[in-house]
BALOBA-1460 file (C-alpha; in Angstrom, 3 decimals):
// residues 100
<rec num="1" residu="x" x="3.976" y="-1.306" z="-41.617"/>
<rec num="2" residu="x" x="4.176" y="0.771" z="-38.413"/>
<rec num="3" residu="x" x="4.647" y="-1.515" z="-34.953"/>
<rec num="4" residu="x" x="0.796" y="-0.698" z="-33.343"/>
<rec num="5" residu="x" x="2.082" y="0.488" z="-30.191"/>
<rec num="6" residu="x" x="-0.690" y="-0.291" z="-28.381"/>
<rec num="7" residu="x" x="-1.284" y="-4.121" z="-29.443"/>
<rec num="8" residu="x" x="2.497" y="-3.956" z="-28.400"/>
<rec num="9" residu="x" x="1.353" y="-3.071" z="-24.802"/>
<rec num="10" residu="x" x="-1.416" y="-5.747" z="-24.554"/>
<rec num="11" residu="x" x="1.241" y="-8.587" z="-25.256"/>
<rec num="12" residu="x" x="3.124" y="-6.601" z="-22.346"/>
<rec num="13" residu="x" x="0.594" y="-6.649" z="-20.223"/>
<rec num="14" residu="x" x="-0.667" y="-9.964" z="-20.545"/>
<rec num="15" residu="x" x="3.512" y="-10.943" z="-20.470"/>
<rec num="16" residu="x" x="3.339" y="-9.061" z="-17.087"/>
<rec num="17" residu="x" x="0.063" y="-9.975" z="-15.380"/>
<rec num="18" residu="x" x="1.246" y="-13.817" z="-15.600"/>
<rec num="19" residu="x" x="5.107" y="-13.341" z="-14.258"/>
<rec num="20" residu="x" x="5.222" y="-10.392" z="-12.088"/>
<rec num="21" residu="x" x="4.700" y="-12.271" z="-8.905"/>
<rec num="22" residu="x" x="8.058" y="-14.055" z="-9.786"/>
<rec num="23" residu="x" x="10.374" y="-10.793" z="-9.306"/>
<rec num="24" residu="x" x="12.137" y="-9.810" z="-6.437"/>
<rec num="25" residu="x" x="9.762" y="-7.035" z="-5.688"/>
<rec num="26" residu="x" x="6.329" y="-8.050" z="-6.373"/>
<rec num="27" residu="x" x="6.780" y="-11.909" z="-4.350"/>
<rec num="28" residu="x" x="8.079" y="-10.004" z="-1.410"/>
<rec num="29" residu="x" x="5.392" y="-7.122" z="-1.488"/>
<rec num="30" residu="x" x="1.731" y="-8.906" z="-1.829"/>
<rec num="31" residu="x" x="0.542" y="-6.388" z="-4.203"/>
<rec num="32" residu="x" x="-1.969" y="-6.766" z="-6.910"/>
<rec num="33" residu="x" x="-0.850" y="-7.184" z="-10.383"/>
<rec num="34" residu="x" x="-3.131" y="-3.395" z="-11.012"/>
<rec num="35" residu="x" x="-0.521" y="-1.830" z="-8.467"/>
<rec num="36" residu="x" x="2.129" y="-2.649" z="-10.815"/>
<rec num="37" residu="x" x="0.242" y="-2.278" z="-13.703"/>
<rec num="38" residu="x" x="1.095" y="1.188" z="-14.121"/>
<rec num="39" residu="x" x="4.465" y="0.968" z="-13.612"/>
<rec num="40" residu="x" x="5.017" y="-1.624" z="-16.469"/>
<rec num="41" residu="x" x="3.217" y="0.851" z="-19.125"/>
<rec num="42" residu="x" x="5.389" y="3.392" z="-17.893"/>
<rec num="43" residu="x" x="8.862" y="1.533" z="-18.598"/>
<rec num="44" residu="x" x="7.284" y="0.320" z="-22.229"/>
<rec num="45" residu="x" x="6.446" y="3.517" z="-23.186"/>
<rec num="46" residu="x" x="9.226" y="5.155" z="-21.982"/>
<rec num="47" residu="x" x="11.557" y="2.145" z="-23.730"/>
<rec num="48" residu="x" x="9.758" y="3.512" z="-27.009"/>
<rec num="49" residu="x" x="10.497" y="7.147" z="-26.504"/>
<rec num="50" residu="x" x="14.116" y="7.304" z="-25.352"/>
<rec num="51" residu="x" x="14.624" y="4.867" z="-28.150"/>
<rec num="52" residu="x" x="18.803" y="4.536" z="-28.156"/>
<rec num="53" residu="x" x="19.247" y="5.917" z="-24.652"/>
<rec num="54" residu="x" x="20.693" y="3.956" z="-21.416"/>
<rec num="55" residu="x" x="18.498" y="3.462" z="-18.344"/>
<rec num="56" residu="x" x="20.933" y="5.583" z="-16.196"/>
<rec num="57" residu="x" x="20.444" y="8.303" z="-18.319"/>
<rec num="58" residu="x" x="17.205" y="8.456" z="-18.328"/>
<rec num="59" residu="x" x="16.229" y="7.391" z="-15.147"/>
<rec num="60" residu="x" x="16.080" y="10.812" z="-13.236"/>
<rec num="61" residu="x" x="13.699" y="11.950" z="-15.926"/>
<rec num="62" residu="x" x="11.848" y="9.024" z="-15.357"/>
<rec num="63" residu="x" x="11.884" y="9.366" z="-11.664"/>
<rec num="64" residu="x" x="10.908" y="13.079" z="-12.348"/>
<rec num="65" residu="x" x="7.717" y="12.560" z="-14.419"/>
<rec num="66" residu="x" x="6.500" y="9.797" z="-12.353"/>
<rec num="67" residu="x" x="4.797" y="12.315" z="-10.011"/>
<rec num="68" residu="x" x="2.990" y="13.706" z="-12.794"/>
<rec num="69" residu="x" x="2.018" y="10.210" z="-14.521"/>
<rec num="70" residu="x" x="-2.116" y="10.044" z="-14.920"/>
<rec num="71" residu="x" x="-1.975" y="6.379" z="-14.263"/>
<rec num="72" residu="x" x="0.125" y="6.007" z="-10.912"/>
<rec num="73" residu="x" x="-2.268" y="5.805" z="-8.383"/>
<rec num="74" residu="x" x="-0.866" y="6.120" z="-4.973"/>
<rec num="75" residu="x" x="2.710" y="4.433" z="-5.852"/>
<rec num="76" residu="x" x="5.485" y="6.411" z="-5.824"/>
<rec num="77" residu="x" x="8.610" y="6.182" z="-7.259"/>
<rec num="78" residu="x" x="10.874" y="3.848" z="-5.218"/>
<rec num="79" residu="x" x="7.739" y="1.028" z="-5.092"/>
<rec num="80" residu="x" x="7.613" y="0.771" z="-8.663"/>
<rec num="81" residu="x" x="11.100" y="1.820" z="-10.145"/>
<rec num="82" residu="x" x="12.049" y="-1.887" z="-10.263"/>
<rec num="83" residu="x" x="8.951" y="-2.498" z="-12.201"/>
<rec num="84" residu="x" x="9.233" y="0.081" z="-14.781"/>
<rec num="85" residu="x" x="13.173" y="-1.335" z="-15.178"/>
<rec num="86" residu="x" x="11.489" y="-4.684" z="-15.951"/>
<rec num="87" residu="x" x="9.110" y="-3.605" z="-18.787"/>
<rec num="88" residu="x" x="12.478" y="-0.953" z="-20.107"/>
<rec num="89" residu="x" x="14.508" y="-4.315" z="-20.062"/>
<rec num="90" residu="x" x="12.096" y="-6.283" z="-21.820"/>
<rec num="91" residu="x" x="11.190" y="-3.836" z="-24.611"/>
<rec num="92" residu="x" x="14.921" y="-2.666" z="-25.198"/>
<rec num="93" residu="x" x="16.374" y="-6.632" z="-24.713"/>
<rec num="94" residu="x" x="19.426" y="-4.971" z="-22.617"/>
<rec num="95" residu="x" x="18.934" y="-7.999" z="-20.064"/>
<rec num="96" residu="x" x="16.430" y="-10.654" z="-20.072"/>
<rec num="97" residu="x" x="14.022" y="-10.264" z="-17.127"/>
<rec num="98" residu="x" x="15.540" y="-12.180" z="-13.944"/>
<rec num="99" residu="x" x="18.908" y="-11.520" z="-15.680"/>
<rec num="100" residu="x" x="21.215" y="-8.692" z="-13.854"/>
């Protein structure tokens, strides 16, 4: 049977909406779980389609199509790049969040 992707992202998100404001970025920042929101679909879905890549290598592409990503809102790449690392990590079990 084919993973669903998107019940996939809804044990992401509900993974992320209780733990975010323990990382590094989001304690120090103040934001709003929605802020990051984004930024944690991004890094699962991109975990998903550069399936057997390395974050370094993908990570200028990343940076690149983050300006054209529907669901950024007003972030931009250097706010959320941490974020999107988490939800790579966590999908592609490289390091366990909290880990590096």
């Amino acid at each position: 049977m084919a993973h669903d992707h998107r019940l996939g992202w809804d044990e992401e998100d509900t993974y992320w909406r209780t733990n975010y404001r323990t990382r590094p970025y989001a304690s120090s920042a103040g934001r709003e779980y929605d802020f990051y929101r984004p930024a944690y679909r991004y890094g699962y879905d991109a975990a998903g389609r550069y399936q057997g890549r390395s974050w370094d290598e993908v990570q200028s592409d990343l940076s690149r199509d983050w300006s054209a990503y529907e669901h950024r809102g007003t972030s931009t790449w250097e706010q959320v790049k941490d974020a999107v690392r988490d939800a790579w990590d966590r999908v592609t079990g490289k390091h366990p969040v909290g880990a590096r």
